[in-house]
C-alpha positions in Angstrom: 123.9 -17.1 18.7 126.5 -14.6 18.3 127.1 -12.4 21.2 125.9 -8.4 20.2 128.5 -5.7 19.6 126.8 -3.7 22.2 127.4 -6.9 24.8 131.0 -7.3 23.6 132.0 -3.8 24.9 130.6 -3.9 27.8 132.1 -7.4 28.5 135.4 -5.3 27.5 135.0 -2.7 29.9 133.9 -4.4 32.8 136.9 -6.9 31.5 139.5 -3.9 31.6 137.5 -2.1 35.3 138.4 -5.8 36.6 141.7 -5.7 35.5 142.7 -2.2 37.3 140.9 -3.8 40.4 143.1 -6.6 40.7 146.4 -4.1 42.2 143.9 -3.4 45.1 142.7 -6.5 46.1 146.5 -8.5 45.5 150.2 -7.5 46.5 151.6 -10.5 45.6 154.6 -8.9 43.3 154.4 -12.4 41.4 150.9 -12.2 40.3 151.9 -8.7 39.5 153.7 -9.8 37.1 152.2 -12.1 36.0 149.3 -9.4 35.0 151.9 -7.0 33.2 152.8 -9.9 31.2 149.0 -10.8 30.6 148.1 -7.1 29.4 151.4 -7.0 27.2 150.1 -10.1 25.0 146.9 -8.8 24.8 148.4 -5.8 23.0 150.3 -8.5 20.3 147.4 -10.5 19.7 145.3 -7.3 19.0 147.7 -7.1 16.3 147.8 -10.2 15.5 144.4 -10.4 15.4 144.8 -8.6 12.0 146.4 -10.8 9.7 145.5 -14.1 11.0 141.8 -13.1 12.8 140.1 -11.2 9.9 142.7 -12.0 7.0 143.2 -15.3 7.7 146.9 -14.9 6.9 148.6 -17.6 9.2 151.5 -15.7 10.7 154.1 -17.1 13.0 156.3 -14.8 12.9 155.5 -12.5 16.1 158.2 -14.1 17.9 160.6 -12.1 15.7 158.6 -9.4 15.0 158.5 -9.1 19.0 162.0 -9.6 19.3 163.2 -6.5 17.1 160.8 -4.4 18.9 162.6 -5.5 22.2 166.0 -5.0 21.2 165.4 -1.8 19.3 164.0 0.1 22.4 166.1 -1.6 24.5 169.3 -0.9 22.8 169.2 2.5 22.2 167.8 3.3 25.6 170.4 0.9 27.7 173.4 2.2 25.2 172.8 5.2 23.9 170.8 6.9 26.8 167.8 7.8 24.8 164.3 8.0 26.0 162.3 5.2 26.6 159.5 7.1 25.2 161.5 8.0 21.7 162.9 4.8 21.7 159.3 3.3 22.0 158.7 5.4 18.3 161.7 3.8 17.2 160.5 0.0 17.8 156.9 0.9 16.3 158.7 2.1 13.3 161.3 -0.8 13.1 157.5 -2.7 13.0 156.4 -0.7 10.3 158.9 -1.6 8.3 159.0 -5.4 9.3 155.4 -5.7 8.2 155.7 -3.9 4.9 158.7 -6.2 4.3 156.9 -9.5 6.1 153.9 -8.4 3.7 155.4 -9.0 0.6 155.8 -12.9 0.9 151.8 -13.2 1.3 150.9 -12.4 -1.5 152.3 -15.0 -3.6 152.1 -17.5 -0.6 149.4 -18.5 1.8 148.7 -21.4 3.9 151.3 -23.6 5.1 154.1 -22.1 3.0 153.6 -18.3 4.3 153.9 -20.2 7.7 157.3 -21.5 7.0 157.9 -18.1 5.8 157.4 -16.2 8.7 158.6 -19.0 11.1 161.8 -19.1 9.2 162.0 -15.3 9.9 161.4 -15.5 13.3 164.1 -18.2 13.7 166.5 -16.1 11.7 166.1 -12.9 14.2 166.4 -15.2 16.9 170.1 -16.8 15.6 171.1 -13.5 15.0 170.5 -12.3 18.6 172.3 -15.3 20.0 175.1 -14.7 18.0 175.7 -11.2 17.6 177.2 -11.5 21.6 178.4 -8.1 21.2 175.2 -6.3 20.4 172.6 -8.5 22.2 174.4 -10.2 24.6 173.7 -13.6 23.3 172.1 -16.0 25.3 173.4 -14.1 28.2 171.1 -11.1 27.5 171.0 -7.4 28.4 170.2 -6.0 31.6 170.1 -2.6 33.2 167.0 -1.4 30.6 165.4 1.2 32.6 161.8 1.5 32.9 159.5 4.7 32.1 159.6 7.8 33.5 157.4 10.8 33.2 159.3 13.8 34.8 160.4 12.6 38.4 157.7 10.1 38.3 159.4 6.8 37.7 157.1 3.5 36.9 159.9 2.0 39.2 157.5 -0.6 40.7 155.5 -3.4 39.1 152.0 -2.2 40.1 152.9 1.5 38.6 154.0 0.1 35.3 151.2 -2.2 35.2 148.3 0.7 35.1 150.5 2.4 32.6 150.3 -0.6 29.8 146.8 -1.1 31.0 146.2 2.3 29.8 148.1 1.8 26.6 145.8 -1.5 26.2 142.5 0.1 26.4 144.0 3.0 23.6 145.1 0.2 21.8 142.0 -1.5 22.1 139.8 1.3 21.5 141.6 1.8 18.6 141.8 -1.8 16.6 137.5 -2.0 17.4 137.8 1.1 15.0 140.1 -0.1 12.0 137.4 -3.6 12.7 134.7 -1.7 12.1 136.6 0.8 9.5 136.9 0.4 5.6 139.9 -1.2 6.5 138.3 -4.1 8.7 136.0 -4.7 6.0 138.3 -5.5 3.1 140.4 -7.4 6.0 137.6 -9.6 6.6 136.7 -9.7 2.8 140.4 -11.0 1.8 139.8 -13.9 4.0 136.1 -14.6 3.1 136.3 -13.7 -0.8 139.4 -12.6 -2.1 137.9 -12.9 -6.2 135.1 -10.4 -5.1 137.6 -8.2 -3.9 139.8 -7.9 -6.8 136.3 -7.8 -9.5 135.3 -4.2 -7.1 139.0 -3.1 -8.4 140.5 -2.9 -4.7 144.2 -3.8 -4.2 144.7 -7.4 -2.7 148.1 -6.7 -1.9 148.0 -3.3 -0.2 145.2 -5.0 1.8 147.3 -7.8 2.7 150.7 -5.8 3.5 148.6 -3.2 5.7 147.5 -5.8 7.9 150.8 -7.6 7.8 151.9 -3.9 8.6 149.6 -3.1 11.5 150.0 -7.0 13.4 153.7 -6.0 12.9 153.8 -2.7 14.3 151.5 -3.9 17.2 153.7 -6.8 18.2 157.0 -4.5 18.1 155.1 -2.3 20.2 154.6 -5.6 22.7 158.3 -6.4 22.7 159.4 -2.6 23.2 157.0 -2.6 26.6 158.3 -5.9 28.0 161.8 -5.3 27.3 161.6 -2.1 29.4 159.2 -3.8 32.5 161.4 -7.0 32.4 164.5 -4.9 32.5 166.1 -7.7 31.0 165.5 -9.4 27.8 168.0 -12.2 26.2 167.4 -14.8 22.6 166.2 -17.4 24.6 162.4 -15.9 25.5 162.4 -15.3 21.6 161.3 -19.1 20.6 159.2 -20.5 18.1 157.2 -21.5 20.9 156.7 -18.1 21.8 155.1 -17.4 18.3 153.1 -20.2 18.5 152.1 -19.0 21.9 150.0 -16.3 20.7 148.3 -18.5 17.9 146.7 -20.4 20.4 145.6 -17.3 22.6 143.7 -16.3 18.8 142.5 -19.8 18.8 141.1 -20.2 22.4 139.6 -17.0 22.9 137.7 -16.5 19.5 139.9 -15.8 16.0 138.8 -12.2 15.0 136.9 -11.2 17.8 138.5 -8.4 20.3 136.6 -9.6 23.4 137.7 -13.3 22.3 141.7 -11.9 22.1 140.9 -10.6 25.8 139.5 -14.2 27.4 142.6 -15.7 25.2 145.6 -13.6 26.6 143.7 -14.3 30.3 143.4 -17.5 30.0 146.7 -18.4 28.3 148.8 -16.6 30.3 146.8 -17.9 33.6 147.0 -21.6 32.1 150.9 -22.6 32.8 151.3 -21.1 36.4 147.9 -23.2 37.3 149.4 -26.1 36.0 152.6 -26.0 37.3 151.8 -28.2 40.1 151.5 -31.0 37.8 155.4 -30.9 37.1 156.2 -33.2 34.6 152.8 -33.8 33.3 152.2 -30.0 32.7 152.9 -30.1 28.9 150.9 -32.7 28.0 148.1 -31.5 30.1 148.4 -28.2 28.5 148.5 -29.3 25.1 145.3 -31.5 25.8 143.2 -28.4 27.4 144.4 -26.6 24.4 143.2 -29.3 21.5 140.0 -30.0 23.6 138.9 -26.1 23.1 139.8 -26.5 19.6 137.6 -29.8 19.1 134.6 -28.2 21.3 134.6 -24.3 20.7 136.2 -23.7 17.2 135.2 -20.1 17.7 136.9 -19.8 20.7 135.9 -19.5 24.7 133.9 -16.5 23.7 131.3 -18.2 21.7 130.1 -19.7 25.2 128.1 -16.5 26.1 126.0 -17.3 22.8 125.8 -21.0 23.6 124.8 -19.9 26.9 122.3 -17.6 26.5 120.5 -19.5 23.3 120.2 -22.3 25.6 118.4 -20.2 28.3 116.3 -18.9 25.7 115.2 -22.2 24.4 114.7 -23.3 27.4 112.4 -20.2 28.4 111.1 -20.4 25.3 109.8 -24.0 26.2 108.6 -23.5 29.3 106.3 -20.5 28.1 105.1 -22.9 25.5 104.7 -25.7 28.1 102.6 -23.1 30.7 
């Protein structure tokens, strides 16, 4: 049993209500932190959701994608003295164009060879910014990015800029539950279900394909643009295959092409490695096992457990009405 649209926002808003709770209840600047960077992959993977959720495009290029969205805002704010909020535009553009070029490559390749593609992109954004020392930084990074600031009012503590990018996220959400349930969702999920259908009712493939390339694309730049300026720091080394990767599995665990499921995903993901650190060694493998075990026992990801739930109380009431 499939959990109702009408359940799945408000398991979003409560999800969101909880979220903007959590400042009150913890001080811990860590865990702070922590939830910054939970909310910022939420707003990726809603992208992200896109291409490889409804289009079923695999895409493993976010790392890169994510990358040039840092650098961009970072850059010409740290350098140049430019707003972060103009700066911001800029990396949500550089994203436009990424995904209109990233797009391209789809649609004469799918399946493991677009994700060589896009890997091997990510990989070449990430040489580049280790080696272009004078522009990046290198390995060593750039520091000094300042934060956002409206007026005299400075985000200049964790639990300020945390409220802002929740607020960004719900927008964000509100906005891809409307391209999902838009013309444009449609032909999304159509692509991946029946892409001979589409082309016999005369719509384009391709500009189906590069707009959701497009829209993962400007959604991750936005992602790297607001951690560059909360980290204050970024340098090549965060920008790793493993990164990309990363928010695969976040698709994966919480439900591929479900908003609610990217929400339990970028929770429970970003939650996962600091609860296993105290494993040390054994982390990694005990990670990758939790990981493969959802995959094995909830292909449609941790959210398909309310409809397993609630069909089995059903059943079970069902049973007990007939037994009576």
């Amino acid at each position: 049993m499939k959990i109702s649209a009408k359940n799945q926002y408000l398991w979003i808003g409560a999800l969101f209500i909880a979220f903007a709770a959590v400042p009150v209840f913890i001080h811990n600047n860590y865990y702070i932190t922590i939830l910054n960077q939970m909310v910022i992959n939420m707003i990726v993977v809603f992208g992200l959701n896109f291409i490889t959720g409804l289009t079923g495009q695999m895409n493993l290029g976010t790392a890169g994608i994510y990358a040039i969205g840092a650098y961009t805002s970072a850059l010409l704010s740290r350098n140049l003295g430019i707003s972060p909020w103009l700066t911001m535009m800029a990396a949500i553009f550089a994203g436009f164009l990424l995904g209109r070029g990233l797009g391209y490559p789809s649609l004469k390749m799918k399946g493991v060879y677009l994700s060589l593609t896009t890997l091997a992109f990510s990989e070449i954004v990430r040489i580049f910014a280790t080696n272009l020392i004078d522009i990046t930084g290198g390995t060593q990074g750039l520091n000094n990015i300042p934060r956002f600031g409206i007026g005299p009012f400075m985000l200049d503590s964790n639990v300020k800029y945390f409220y802002f990018i929740l607020l960004i996220a719900v927008i964000m959400c509100v906005l891809s539950i409307r391209i999902v349930h838009s013309k444009w969702g449609r032909e999304f999920r159509a692509v991946k279900d029946n892409p001979d259908a589409i082309e016999s009712l005369g719509l384009d493939i391709k500009k189906i394909k590069i707009r959701a390339f497009t829209l993962a694309a400007m959604y991750g730049a936005f992602g790297g643009a607001l951690y560059a300026h909360f980290n204050g720091y970024i340098t090549s080394l965060s920008f790793t295959t493993d990164l990309s990767i990363n928010y695969v599995i976040i698709l994966m665990v919480g439900g591929i092409g479900n908003i609610l499921g990217n929400m339990i995903g970028s929770i429970v993901v970003t939650l996962l490695p600091e609860l296993l650190r105290f494993l040390g060694d054994y982390y990694q493998i005990t990670y990758c096992t939790l990981v493969l075990i959802s995959a094995l026992f909830l292909p449609n990801g941790l959210v398909s457990l309310y409809g397993k739930i609630t069909g089995l109380m059903k059943s079970k009431s069902t049973s007990e009405g007939g037994e009576s």
